[in-house]
C-alpha positions in Angstrom: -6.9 -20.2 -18.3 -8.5 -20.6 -15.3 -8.5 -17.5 -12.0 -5.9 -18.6 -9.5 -8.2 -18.5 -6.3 -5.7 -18.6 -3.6 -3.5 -15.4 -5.3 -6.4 -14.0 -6.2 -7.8 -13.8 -1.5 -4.0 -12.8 -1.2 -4.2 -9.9 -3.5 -7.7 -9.2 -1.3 -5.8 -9.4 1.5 -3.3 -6.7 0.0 -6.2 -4.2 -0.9 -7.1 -4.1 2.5 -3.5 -3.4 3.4 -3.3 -0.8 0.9 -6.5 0.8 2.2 -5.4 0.7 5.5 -2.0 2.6 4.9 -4.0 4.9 1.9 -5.9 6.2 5.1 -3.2 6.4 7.9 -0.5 8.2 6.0 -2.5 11.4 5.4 -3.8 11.8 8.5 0.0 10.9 9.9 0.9 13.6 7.6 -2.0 16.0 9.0 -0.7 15.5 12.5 2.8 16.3 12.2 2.1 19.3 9.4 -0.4 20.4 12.2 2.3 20.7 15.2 5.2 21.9 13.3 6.3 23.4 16.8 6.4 20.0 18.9 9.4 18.3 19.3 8.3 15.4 17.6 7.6 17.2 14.5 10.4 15.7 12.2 9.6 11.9 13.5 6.2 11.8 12.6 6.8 13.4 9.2 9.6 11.4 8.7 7.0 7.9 9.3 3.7 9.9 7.1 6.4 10.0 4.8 7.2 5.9 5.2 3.9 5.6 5.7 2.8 7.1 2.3 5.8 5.8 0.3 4.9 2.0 1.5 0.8 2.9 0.3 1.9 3.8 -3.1 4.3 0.1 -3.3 2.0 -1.8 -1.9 -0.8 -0.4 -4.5 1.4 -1.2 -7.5 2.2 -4.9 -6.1 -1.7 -5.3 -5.3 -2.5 -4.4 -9.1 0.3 -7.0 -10.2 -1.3 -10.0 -8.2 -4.7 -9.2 -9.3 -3.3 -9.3 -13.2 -1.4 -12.8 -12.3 -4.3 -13.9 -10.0 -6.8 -13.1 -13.3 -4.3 -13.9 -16.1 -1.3 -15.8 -15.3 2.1 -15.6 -15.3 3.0 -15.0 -19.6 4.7 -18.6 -20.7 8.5 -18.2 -22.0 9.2 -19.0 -25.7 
């Protein structure tokens, strides 16, 4: 078995996705627990909310096309 080299720069592609989002939603998060008296409190917690839920999703489906980029998709018997 041979590493699949275009899933493997997509899964790349994800991490830097994932890090992206693993650093905006806590300090999204931050900003809206910081003015709880502003208006806009509930919209901004409601998206560092998104925003977190969408870093943890995209971490699992990174992980998974890193194990199919490195091992392959398991054959059906």
């Amino acid at each position: 078995m041979r590493t699949d080299k275009e899933l493997l720069v997509k899964g790349l592609k994800y991490v830097g996705f994932t890090v992206g989002l693993m650093f905006l939603a806590p300090f999204v998060l931050y900003q809206a627990f910081k003015n709880q008296e502003h208006g806009a409190y509930i919209p901004v917690l409601i998206i560092g909310l998104v925003l977190a839920i969408a870093a943890i999703g995209f971490g699992f489906y990174t992980i998974k096309t890193f194990m199919q980029a490195l091992f392959g998709k398991k054959p059906k018997n």
